[in-house]
N, C-alpha and C positions, 0 to 999 in steps of 0.2 A: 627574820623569824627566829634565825636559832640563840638572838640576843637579848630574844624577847622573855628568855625565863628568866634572867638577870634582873633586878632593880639597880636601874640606872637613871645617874640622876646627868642633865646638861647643866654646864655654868659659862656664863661669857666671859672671855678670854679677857684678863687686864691687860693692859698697856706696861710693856715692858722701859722699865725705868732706864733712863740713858745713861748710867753710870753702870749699870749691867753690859751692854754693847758695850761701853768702852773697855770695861776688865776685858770682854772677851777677848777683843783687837791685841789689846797689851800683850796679852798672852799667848798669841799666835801672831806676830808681826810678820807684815810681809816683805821680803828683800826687797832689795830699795833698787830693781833691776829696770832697764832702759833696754826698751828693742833699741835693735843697730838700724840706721836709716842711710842707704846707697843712693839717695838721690841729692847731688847739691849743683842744684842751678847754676846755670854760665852766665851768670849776670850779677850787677851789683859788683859788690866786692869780691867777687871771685876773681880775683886778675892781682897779678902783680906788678905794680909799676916800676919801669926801667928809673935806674939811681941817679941824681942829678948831679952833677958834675963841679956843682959850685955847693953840694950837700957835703957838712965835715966827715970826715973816718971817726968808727964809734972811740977808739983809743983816743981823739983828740978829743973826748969831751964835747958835750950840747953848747950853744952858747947860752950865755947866761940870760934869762928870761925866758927862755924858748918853753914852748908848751908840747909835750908830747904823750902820745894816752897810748892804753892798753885793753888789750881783749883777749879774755879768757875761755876757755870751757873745757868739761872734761868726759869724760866716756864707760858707760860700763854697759859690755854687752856681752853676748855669749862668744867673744872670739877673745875676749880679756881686757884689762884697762888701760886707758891712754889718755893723756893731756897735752893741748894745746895752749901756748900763747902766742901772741902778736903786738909786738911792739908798734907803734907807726910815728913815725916823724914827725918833726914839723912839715916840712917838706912833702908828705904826702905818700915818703917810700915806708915797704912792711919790711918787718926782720924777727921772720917765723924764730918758735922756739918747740921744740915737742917733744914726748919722755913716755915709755911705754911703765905702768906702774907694774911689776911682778907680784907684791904682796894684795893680799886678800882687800878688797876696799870698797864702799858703797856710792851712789853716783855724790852725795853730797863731802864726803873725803876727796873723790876725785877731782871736784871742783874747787874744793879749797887746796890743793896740791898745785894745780894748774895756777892760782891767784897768785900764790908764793910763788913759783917759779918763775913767774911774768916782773913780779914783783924785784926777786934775788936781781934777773937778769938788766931789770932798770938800773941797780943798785952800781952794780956792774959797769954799767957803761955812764953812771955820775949824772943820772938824769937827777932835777931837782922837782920840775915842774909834771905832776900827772894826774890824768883822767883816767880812770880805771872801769873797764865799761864788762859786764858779766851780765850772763840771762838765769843765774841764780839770785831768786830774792832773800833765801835764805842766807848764802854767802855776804852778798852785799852789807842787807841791814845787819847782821850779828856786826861787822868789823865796825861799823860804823857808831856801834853800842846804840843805836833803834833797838834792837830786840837780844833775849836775854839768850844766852848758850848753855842750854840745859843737858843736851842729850851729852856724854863724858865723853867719848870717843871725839868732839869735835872742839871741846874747851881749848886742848892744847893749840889747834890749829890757828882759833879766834887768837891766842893771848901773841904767838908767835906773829901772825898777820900784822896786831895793830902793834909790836912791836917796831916791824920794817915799815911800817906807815912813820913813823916817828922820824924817819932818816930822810925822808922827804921836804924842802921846803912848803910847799902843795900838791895835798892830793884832795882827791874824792871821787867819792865810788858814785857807780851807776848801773843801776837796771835795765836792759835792752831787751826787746824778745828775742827769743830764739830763732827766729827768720832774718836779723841782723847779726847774726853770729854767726856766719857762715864758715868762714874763714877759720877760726878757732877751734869749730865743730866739726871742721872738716878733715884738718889736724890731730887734733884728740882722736877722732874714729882709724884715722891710719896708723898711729901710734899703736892702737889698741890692737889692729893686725899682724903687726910687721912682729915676727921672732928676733928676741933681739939676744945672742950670744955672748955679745962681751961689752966694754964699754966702749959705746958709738961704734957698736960696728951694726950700722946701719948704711945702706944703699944712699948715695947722694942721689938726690930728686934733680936735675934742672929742669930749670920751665926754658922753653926756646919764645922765639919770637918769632912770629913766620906771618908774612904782610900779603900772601898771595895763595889761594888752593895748594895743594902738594900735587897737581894733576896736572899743575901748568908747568912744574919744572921737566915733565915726565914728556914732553912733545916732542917727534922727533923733529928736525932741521929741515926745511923746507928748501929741496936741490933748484929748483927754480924761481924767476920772479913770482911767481901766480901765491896767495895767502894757502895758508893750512885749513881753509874751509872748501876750498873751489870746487872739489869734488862729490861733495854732500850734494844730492838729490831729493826733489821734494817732491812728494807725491799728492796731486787733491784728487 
């Protein structure tokens, strides 16, 4: 009623042009942030296999033919950024690699960071033959030249990448999801926790091997012939 002394007129709302939402986006972009994820499954590739005996030392060179692939991924969360890789043998053994990054980075720097550094460390040990396996498709196809490297910040990384592809006798990249990247992701995220001081001064990780409960070594010594059950009672 009190808009009623007004002359007012209704008009129906056009349709806003989609090159309008996009300026808007452009201009407010949102950080390129990844929640942290605490859950990584004890199955699959989560395990590391014991080194085989008739497998050569990395100083001795792959032998020549041998195929050996890699996996990547990288991390940015609210505790800071990390990258992992993962070399794997022919043979079937890993040989973690993982680098806590200090400088400012978004999840798609972090992933081309972790590529190279998979990459440097094949270089390293005179692999010729690689599979290169990442659950970025961005990463992937840009090195592969599939798709063009527009945003600046990421050109340098592409020219550098297919650069060390070059020193390769074969490689080639590959798109995996990220529930097969466990292993790389799982590396990148500790990375991205651990405070790191100086260079490598990082806590050595071992993985143990343990073939029986930790409850069975805890038993005491049974003084007589009669088993460590005899005395259990059962009630119906």
């Amino acid at each position: 009623m009190l808009l009623s002394e007004y002359d007012i007129e209704y008009h129906t709302l056009k349709a806003i042009k989609g090159s309008f939402l996009a300026d808007h986006l452009a201009h407010q972009p949102i950080d390129d942030y990844e929640s942290i994820n605490f859950e990584f499954p004890d199955e699959d590739v989560m395990y590391l296999k014991a080194k085989d005996c008739n497998e050569p030392l990395p100083n001795e060179g792959p032998e020549p033919g041998s195929q050996w692939g890699l996996i990547f991924d990288g991390a940015v969360n609210a505790y800071g950024n990390g990258i992992g890789a993962v070399i794997i043998t022919p043979y079937g053994s890993y040989i973690p690699f993982t680098a806590r990054l200090t400088f400012k980075c978004r999840n798609n720097m972090a992933e081309y960071e972790a590529c190279i550094m998979g990459l440097e460390e094949a270089i390293d040990l005179r692999i010729k033959n690689l599979d290169v396996y990442g659950d970025s498709v961005l990463v992937s196809n840009q090195i592969k030249g599939e798709w063009e490297t527009r945003q600046p910040g990421l050109i340098p990384y592409t020219d550098y990448a297919r650069r060390l592809s070059t020193l390769f006798k074969n490689i080639e990249f590959h798109h995996i999801p990220r529930k097969e990247n466990q292993m790389a992701d799982a590396l990148a995220t500790l990375a991205s926790m651990i405070i790191v001081n100086r260079w490598n001064d990082v806590p050595k990780i071992d993985v143990m091997h343990l073939d029986r409960p930790t409850h069975v070594f805890a038993m005491e010594e049974v003084s007589n012939d009669k088993p460590w059950y005899h005395d259990i009672k059962c009630y119906l």
